[in-house]
C-alpha positions in Angstrom: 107.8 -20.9 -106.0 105.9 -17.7 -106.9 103.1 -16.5 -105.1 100.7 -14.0 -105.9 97.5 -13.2 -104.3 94.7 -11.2 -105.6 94.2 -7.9 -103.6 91.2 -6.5 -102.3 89.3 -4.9 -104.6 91.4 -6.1 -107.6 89.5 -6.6 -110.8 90.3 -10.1 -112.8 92.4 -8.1 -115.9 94.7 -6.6 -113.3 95.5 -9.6 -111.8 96.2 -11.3 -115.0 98.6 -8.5 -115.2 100.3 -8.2 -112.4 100.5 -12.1 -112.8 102.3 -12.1 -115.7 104.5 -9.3 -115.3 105.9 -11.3 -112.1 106.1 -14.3 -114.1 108.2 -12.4 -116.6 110.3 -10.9 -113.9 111.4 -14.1 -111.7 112.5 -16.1 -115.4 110.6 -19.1 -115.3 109.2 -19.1 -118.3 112.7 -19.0 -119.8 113.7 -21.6 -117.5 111.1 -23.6 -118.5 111.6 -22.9 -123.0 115.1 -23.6 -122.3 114.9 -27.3 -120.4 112.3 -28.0 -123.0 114.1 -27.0 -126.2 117.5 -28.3 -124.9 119.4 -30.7 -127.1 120.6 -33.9 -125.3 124.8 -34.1 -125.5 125.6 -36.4 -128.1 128.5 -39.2 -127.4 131.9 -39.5 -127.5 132.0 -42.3 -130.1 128.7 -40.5 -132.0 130.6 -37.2 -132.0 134.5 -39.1 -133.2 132.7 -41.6 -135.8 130.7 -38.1 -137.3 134.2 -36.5 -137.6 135.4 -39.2 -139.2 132.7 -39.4 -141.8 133.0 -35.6 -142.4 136.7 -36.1 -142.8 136.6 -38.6 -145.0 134.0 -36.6 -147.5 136.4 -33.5 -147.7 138.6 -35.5 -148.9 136.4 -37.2 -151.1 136.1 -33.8 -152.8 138.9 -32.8 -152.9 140.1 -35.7 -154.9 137.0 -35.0 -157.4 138.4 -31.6 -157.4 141.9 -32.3 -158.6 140.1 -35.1 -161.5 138.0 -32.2 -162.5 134.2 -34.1 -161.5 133.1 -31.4 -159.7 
């Protein structure tokens, strides 16, 4: 947990700064961007059927290939 109190005398701008510099420093705004963006893990079945299908279309081509479709 980060904790930053305003000093005596401190205008509102320099807070700000000193705020966000801190926040910068400790990473939890890139904590944060990275658990929101992160991509859930796909299955094991999801992942083997997908290699199967991409497997099956390289072939797929390459017999178009070799008839001379493509």
């Amino acid at each position: 947990m980060l904790e930053i109190k305003r000093k005596e005398g401190e205008s509102v701008n320099a807070f700000l700064f000193r705020f966000s510099k801190r926040m910068k420093q400790s990473g939890i705004l890139l904590e944060k961007k990275n658990r929101r963006y992160k991509k859930r893990t796909v299955s094991k079945a999801k992942r083997k059927a997908s290699a199967i299908y991409r497997d099956k279309k390289k072939k797929e081509y390459a017999e178009m290939r070799k008839k001379g479709l493509l």
